[in-house]
N, C-alpha and C positions, 0 to 999 in steps of 0.2 A: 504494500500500500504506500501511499503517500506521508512524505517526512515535511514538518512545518518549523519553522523556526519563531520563537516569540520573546522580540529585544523589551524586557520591563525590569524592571527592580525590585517588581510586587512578588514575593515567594507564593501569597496566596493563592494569589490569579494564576500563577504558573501552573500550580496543582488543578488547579478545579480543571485550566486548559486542556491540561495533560488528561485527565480522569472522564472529558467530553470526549476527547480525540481515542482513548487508546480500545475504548470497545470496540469504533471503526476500523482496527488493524492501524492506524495512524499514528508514526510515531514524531514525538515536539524533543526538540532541542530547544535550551531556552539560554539566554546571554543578559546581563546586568547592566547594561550598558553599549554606549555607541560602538568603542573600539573590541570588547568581546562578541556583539553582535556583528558587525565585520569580520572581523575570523572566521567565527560560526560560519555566516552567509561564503566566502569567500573560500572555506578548504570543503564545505558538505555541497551537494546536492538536494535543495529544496524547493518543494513547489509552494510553497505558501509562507509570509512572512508577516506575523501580525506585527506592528511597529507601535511604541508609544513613543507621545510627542513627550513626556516629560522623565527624561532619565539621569541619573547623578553626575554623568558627566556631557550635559548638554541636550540640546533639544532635536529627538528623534530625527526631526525633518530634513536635518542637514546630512543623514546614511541615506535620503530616499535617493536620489541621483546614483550613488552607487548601486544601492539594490536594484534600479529597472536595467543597468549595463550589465548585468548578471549575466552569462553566457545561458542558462537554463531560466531566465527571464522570469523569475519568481512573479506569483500576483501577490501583490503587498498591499495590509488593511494599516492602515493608520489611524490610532485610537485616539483620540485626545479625553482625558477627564479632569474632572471641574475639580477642585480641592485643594 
């Protein structure tokens, strides 16, 4: 099945993601941040990247450029939340 990638700093979110995805056979890589979500996206093979705009080191939106130059052309959700 398909591997997804999800750049937050929220552990919560990460779980609940993982715990939706993995009865689908789907499995999530998940990264803290902009430059371990670059890694991530840039050594795996992923078809889906959920992106949040507010992460510890900087705001989401400045990896989206990189992620659509992706050679496997990931579709990428950019989250933004209020708080």
């Amino acid at each position: 099945m398909g591997k997804a990638l999800i750049i937050s700093d929220d552990r919560e979110l990460v779980k609940s993601v993982q715990e939706l995805l993995k009865p689908a056979g789907h499995s999530l890589l998940a990264a803290g941040g902009i430059q371990k979500g670059w890694a991530a996206a840039s050594q795996e093979r992923v078809e889906a990247v959920l992106l949040f705009t507010r992460l510890p080191d900087g705001d989401g939106l400045a990896l989206l450029p990189r992620l659509k130059q992706l050679p496997q052309n990931p579709e990428v959700i950019v989250i933004a939340l209020k708080g």
